[in-house]
N, C-alpha and C positions, 0 to 999 in steps of 0.2 A: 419623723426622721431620726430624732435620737433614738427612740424606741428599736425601730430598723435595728439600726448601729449597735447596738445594744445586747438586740439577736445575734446580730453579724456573730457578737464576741464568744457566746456562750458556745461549749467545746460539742461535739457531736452527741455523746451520752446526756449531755445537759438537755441536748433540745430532745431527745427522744424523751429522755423524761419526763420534761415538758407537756408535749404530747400522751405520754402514757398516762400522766396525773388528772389530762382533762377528758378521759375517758371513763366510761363505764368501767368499773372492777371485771364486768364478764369480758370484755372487749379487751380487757387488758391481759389475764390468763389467756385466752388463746393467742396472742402475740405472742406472750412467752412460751406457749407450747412449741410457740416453730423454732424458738430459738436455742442455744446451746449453754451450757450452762455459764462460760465465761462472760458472754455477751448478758445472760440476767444481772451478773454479779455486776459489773459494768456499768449496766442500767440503774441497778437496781440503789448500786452507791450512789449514784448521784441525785435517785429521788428524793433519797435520804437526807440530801445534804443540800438540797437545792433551796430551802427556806421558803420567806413569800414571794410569790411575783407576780407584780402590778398585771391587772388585764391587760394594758396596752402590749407587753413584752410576749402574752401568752399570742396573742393576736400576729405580734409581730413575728410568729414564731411558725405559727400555722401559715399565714400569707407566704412565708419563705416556703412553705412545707409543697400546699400548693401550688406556687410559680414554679416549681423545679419539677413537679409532676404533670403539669400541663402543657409545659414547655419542650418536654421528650415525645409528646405526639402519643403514637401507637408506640407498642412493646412489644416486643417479638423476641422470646428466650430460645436461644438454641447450644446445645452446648458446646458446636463449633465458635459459635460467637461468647461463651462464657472460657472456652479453652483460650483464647488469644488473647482474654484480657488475664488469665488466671499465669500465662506465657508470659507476659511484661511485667508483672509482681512477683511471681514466683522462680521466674524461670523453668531449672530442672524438675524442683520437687512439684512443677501443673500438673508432667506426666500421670504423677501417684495419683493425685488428688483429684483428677479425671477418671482414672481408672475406680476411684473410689464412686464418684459421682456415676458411671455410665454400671455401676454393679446393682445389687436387687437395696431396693429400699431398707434405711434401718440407723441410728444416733450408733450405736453399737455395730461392734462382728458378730454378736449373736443376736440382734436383732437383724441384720443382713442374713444371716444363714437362717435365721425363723423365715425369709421371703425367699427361699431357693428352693424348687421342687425338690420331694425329697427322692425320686429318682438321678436327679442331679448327683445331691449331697451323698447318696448311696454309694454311687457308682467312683464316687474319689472315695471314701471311707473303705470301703470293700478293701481296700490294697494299705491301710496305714492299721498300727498294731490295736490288737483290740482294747486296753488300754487307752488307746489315745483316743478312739471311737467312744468309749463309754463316757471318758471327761467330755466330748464335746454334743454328746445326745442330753447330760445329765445339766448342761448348760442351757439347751432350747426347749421351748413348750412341751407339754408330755405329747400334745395331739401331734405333733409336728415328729418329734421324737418316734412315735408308734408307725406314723409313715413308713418314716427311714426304715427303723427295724423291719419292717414287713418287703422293705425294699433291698435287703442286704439277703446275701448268702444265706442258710438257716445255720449253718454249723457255726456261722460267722455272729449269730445276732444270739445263738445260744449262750456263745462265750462271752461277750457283751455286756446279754442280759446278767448274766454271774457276778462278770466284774464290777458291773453298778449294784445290785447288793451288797456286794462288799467293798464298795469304793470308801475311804475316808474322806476328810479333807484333805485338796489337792494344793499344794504347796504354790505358793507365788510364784516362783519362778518356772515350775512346769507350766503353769498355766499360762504365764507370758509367751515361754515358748512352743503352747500350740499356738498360741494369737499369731502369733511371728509366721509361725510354717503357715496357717490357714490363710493369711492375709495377702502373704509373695507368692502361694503357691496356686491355691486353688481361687481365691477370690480376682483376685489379680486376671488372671485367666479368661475366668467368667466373664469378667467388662469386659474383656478383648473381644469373646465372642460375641457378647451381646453389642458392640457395637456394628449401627444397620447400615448393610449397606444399600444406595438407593437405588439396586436392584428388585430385594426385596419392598422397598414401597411402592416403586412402579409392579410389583406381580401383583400387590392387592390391589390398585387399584384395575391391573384389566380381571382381576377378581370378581369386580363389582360389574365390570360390562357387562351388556346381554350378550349372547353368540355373535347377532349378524357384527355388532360395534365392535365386538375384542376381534373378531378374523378380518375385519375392515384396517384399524389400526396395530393387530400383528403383523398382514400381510404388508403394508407399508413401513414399518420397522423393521423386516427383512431386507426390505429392499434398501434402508440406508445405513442399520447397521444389524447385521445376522448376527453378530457377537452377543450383542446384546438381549436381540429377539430369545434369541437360543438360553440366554442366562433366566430371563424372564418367565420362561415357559420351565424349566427346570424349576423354580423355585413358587408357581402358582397351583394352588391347590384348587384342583376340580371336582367337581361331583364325584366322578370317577372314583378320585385317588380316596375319597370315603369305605371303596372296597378293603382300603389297609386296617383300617379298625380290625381292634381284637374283640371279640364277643362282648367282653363287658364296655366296652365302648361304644358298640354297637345300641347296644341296651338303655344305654346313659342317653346317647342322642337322640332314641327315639322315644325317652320318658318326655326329652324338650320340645321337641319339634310338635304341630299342630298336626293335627291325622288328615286336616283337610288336606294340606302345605305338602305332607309325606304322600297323600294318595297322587297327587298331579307331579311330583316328583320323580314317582317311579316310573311313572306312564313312559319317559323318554328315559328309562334307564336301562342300560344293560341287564343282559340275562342272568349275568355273573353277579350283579350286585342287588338285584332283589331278591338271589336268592339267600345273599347274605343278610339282608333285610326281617324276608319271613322265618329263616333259619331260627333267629332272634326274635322269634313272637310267640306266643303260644298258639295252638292250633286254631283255636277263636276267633281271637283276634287277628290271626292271618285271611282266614277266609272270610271275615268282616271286610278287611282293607283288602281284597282282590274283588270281592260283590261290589263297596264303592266303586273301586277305579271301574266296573265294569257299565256301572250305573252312568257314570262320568261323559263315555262318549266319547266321540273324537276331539281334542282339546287344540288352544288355539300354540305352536312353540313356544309363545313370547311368554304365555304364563308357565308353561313348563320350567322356560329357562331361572324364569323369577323365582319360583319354586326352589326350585335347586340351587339356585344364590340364597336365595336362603338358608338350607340348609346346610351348605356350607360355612355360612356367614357364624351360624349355630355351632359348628364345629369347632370353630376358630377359636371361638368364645370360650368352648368347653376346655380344649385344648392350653389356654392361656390359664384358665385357673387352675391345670393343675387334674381335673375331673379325666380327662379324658388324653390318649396319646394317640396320635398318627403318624405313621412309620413312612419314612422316607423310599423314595425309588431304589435304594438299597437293600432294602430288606433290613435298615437299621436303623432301632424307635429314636423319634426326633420329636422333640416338644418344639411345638408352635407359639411362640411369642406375638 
């Protein structure tokens, strides 16, 4: 019981110390990898300073460690429920710091802009002075950098390229303030947009239905709310909307896709999109993949259907890394997250 009491006393970094000190060395690097660098420093004081402590104290420390993680049940992180609690601490400045959290992965703004397609990053750059483009290419991975460039204007990425040849060192306070502009202007933005709304989670999920299920449960969401049906169907990508691929996109998906997966795919596909398909093969390999499908037979829908959730599924995938772009019912390119 003293021992308890004892824990009770010792301050938070104490007991994380605690903890960190009866850990493996490997176990204890990746803890601090997750962490920031103030919360090491923290930590790190107080290992330093923590002296010896009797087993029973270390015990007493973990059992409290324990009881409070057993005690909360299941966990479920969502950043509506990390925003409300971030609202009662924070107040005003949650906003930011949601905006920071709901933006691309990264300790840094230039490791955040290292996680932004560089179609993204292009298309704000293209409009700010070539100058300010060259300090902030000269700041992210050269691979990531070579992106962008190949994604900007060419007269644009020639000036550029010049100016970082001849860039010196860029003075602190310039460089604060592109941090400053990147951060209000373009990053800021980006959370806004990337945050989901659950229309978009309900279109992948009737994504994943087969035909008869998705026109079973569209046609009953019609009926008790079309608003919504209508938002759902706008934002679900179908085999179909694979006709928006630009050639090398085309290319790319059918380097993934399985020939068996592609031949039973096209069977129920429009005229329009296998010709965009064969277009994008070479003359071999087209008349391979129309001798299968011909070998194939009459096929049963439901593998069709499956077929082609697949390859969508495929698309989505390629899409989110970055590999490939599918262009909105607008006729304007839209990355799929």
């Amino acid at each position: 019981m003293a021992e308890a009491k004892a824990g009770r006393s010792l301050t938070g970094p104490q007991k994380a110390a605690v903890l960190m000190l009866a850990l493996k060395e490997e176990h204890v690097v990746k803890l601090f990898s997750k962490m920031d660098e103030e919360e090491i420093k923290e930590i790190s004081v107080a290992m330093a300073n923590l002296g010896k402590m009797d087993s029973d104290l270390v015990e007493a420390v973990f059992s409290e460690f324990v009881t409070r993680l057993s005690s909360t049940g299941s966990l479920v992180g969502t950043y509506e429920g990390t925003e409300r609690i971030l609202r009662q601490a924070l107040g005003e400045k949650a906003g930011n710091m949601m905006e920071e959290l709901r933006g691309p992965a990264g300790r840094t703004l230039w490791d955040k802009l290292g996680n932004v397609n560089e179609t993204l990053l292009a298309s704000y750059l293209k409009n700010e002075y070539p100058q300010t483009v060259a300090v902030v290419l000269s700041k992210i991975k050269p691979d990531h950098a070579a992106r962008v460039l190949a994604a900007l204007p060419e007269e644009t990425s020639i000036e550029v390229i010049n100016r970082m040849l001849n860039m010196e060192g860029v003075r602190k306070e310039v460089l604060e303030a592109i941090e400053t502009t990147l951060r209000n202007e373009f990053m800021s933005n980006l959370a806004r947009t990337t945050r989901r709304d659950p229309h978009e989670s309900m279109a992948e999920v009737f994504n994943n239905f087969d035909r008869a299920t998705e026109t079973k449960f569209m046609g009953a969401l019609e009926e008790s709310n079309r608003d919504s049906a209508e938002r759902i169907k706008a934002l679900m990508l179908t085999f179909e909307d694979l006709a928006k691929l630009d050639p090398s996109s085309v290319q790319t998906l059918l380097r993934t896709v399985e020939k068996g997966k592609l031949g039973l795919a096209l069977k129920g596909a429009s005229e329009g999109l296998r010709d965009l398909v064969f277009s994008n093969m070479s003359e071999r390999a087209g008349k391979i993949m129309r001798e299968d499908m011909e070998q194939m037979g009459p096929v049963r829908l439901r593998d069709v259907d499956e077929a082609q959730a697949e390859m969508v599924r495929i698309a989505k995938d390629l899409a989110a890394k970055g590999e490939i772009i599918i262009a909105d019912s607008k006729g304007e390119d839209e990355l799929i997250y």
